[in-house]
C-alpha positions as a printed Julia matrix, in Angstrom:
284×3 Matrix{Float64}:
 192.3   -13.74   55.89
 192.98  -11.21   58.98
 191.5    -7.99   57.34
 188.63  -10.4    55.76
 188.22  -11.59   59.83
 188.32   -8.19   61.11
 185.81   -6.6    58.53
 183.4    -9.17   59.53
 183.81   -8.84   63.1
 183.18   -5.02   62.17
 180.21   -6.06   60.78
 179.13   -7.61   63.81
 179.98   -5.35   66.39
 177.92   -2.68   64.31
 174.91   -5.35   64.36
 175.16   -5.61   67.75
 175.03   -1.68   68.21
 171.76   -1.6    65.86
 170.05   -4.2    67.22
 169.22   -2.27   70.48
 167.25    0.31   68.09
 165.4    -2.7    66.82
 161.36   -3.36   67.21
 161.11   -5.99   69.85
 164.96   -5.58   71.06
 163.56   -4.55   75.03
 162.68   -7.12   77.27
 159.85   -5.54   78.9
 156.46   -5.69   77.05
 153.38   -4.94   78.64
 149.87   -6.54   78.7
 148.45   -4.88   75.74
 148.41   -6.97   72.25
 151.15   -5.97   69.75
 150.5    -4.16   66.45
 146.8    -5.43   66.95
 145.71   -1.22   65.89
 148.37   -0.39   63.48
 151.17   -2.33   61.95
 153.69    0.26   62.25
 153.21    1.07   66.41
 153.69   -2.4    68.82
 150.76   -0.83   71.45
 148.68    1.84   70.22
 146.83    2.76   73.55
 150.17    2.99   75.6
 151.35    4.98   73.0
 148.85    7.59   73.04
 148.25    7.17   76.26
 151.37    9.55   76.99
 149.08   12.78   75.39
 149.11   14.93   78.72
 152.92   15.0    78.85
 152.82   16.68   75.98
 149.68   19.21   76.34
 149.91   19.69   80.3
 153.69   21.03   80.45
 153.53   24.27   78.19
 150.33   25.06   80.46
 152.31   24.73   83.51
 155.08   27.04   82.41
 152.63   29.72   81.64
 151.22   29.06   85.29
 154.54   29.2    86.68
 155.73   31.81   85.39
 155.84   34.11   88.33
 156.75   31.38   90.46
 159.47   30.73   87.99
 160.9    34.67   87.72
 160.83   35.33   91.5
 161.02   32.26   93.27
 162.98   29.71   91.45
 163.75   29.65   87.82
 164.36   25.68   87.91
 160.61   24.56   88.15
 160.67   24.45   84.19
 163.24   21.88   84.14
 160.38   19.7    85.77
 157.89   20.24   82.78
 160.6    20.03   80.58
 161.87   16.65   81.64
 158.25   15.66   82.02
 157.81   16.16   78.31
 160.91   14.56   77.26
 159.34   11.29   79.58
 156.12   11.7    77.77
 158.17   11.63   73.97
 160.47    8.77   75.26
 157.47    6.72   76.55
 155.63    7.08   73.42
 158.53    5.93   70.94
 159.29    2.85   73.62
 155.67    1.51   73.49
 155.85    2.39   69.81
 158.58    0.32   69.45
 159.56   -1.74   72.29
 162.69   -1.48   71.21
 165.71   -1.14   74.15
 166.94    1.62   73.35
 163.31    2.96   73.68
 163.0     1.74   77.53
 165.91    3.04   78.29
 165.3     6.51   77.34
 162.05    6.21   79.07
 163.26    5.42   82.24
 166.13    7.73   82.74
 164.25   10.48   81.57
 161.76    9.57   84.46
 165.07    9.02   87.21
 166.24   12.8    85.95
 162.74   14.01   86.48
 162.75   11.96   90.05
 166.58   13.81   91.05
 165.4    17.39   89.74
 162.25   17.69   91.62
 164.8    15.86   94.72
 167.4    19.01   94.09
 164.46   21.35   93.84
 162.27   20.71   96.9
 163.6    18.47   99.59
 163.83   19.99  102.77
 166.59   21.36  103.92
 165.73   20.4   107.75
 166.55   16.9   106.49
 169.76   17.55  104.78
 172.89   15.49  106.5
 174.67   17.7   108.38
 177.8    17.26  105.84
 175.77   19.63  103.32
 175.43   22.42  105.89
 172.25   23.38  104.56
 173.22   24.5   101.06
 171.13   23.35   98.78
 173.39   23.38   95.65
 175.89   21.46   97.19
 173.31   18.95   97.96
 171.76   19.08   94.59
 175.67   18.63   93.48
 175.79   15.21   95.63
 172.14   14.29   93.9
 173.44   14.52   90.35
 176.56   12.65   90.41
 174.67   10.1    92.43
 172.09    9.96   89.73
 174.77    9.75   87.01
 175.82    6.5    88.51
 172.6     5.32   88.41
 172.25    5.7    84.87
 175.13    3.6    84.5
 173.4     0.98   86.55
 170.32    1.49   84.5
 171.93    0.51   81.02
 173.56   -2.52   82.72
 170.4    -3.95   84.15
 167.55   -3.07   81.59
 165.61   -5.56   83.24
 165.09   -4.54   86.51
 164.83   -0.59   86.27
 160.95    0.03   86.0
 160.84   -1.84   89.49
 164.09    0.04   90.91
 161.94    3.3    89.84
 158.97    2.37   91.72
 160.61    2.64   94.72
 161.36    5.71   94.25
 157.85    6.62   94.49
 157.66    5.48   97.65
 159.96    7.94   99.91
 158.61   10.37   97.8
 154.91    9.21   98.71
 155.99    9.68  102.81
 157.3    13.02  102.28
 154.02   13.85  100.75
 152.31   12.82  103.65
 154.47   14.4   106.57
 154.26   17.62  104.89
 150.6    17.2   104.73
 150.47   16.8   108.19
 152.29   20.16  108.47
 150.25   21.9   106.59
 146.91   24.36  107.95
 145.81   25.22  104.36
 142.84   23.31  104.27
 143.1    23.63  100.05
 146.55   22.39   99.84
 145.37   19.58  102.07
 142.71   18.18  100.23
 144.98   18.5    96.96
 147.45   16.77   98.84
 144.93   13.71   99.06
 143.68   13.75   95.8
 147.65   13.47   95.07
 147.95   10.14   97.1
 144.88    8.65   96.21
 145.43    8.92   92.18
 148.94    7.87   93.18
 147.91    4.75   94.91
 145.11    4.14   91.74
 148.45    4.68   89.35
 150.58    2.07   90.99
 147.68   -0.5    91.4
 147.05   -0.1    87.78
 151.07   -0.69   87.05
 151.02   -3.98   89.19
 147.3    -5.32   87.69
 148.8    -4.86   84.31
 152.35   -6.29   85.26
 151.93   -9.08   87.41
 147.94  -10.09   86.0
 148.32   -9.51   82.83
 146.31  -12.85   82.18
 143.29  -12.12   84.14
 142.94   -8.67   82.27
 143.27   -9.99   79.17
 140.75  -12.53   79.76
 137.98   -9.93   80.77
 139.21   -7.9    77.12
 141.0    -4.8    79.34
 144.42   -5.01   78.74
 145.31   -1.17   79.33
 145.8    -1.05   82.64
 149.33    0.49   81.46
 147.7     3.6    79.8
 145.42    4.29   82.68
 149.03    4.19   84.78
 150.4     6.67   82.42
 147.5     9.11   82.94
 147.02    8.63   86.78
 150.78    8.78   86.82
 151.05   12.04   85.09
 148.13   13.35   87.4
 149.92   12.48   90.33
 153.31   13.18   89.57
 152.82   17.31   88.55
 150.37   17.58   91.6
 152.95   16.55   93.74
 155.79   19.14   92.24
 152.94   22.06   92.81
 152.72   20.88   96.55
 156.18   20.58   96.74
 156.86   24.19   95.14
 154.13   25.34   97.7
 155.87   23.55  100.48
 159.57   25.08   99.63
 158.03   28.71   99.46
 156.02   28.06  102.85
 159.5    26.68  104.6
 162.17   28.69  103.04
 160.98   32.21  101.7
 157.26   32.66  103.92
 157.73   36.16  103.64
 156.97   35.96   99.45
 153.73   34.22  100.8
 152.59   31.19   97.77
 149.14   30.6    97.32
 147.36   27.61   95.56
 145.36   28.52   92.93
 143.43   26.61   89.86
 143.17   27.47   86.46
 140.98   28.12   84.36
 138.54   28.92   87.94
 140.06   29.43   90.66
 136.92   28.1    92.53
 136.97   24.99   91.03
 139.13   22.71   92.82
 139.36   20.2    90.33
 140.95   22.46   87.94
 144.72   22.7    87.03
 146.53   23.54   90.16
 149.34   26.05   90.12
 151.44   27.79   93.06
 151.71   31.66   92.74
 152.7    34.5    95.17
 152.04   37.77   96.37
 155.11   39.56   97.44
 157.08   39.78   94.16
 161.3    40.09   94.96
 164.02   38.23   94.05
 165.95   36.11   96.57
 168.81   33.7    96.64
 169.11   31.15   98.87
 171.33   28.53   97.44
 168.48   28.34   94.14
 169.03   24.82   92.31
């Protein structure tokens, strides 16, 4: 009777461990109708939705690749981790499965602490850190780590936890801005804010009204998020990577440019330089 008890509680446990993979298993689903497309992904649009963190990030390492060899090597972590948000966000709206939110939302709190460890200031850091970056970038993971902990206790509440994230990163934006004489890294800059603002107004439409969407036949407010989100989100790493070069290393002089014409401003953006040596200064 024991082993026959303890095989079936076996059996359970593994159940229990399984069941997070299953379809349906998260408790977040968004606005748009499931498996109304195909009966094999829960919602198509948000699914594909996720396209540009897949085609944007190889670009961007190509861009960056002299910003990469002779400023700071870490900047392809960023599209990295943005493509590994863009693969987990596509099998979680696939799915909807728990173990697929999860994935998609640390990947997006790793992407949040490496661009954090990359291009805060150091005029802000606390005194403590003594202006070295790595030991600050040190403090930023393990706090992170804990995080994630938090994150796979309270599924629930983590896609609101990570929008206010957006939000000290959103000041930042803006006090640097005010720094900043480049009237082309300016008007970036506000492009950056404004599809930011558009990208969070599109989350809360689609989270809080789902109803009066789906009345008017629009209920993909949520892929228009991922798209604006994605916009937003590498626009403000190439300010930021501008921004570090201006306030740490001026003399290796960055400079915006935009690919595929650098005269069209509504092109990809990318930050380059002109003087070409190495230098380290703490690099994370």
């Amino acid at each position: 009777v024991t082993l026959f008890v303890d095989v079936l509680l076996e059996k359970l446990e593994q159940r229990r461990m399984w069941k997070h993979l299953e379809p349906g298993s998260s408790p977040v689903d968004w606005c748009e109708g499931n498996y109304l497309i195909s009966p094999v992904i829960a919602e198509f649009v948000n699914t594909f939705s996720n396209v540009l963190f897949f085609l944007l990030p190889p670009v961007l390492m190509h861009l960056f690749r002299e910003y990469g060899r002779f400023v700071n090597p870490a900047i392809h972590v960023i599209w990295i981790l943005m493509m590994v948000v863009g693969i987990s966000s596509a099998y979680f709206h696939a799915t909807l499965s728990l173990i697929g939110q999860l994935l998609d939302e640390l990947a997006i709190l790793w992407v949040f602490m490496a661009a954090f460890c990359m291009f805060f200031p150091r005029r802000f850091f606390p005194y403590f850190f003594q202006n070295n970056r790595k030991s600050f970038s040190i403090a930023a993971v393990i706090f992170t780590i804990f995080a994630t902990g938090l994150g796979c206790l309270h599924p629930a509440v983590n896609a609101f936890a990570l929008m206010t994230l957006g939000l000290p990163a959103f000041f930042l934006l803006i006090h640097e801005l005010k720094r900043c004489k480049c009237g082309r890294v300016y008007r970036l800059g506000i492009r950056c804010a404004a599809i930011w603002l558009l990208a969070v107004t599109c989350w809360i439409n689609d989270r809080l009204f789902c109803d009066t969407w789906s009345a008017m036949n629009f209920p993909y407010l949520h892929a228009l998020w991922h798209v604006f989100i994605f916009i937003a989100s590498y626009t403000a790493c190439v300010l930021f990577a501008y921004f570090s070069v201006k306030d740490e290393r001026p003399e290796q002089t960055p400079v915006l440019k935009y690919w595929p014409r650098d005269n069209f401003e509504l092109g990809i953006p990318y930050v380059t330089i002109q003087c070409y040596y190495k230098s380290d200064r703490n690099v994370v």
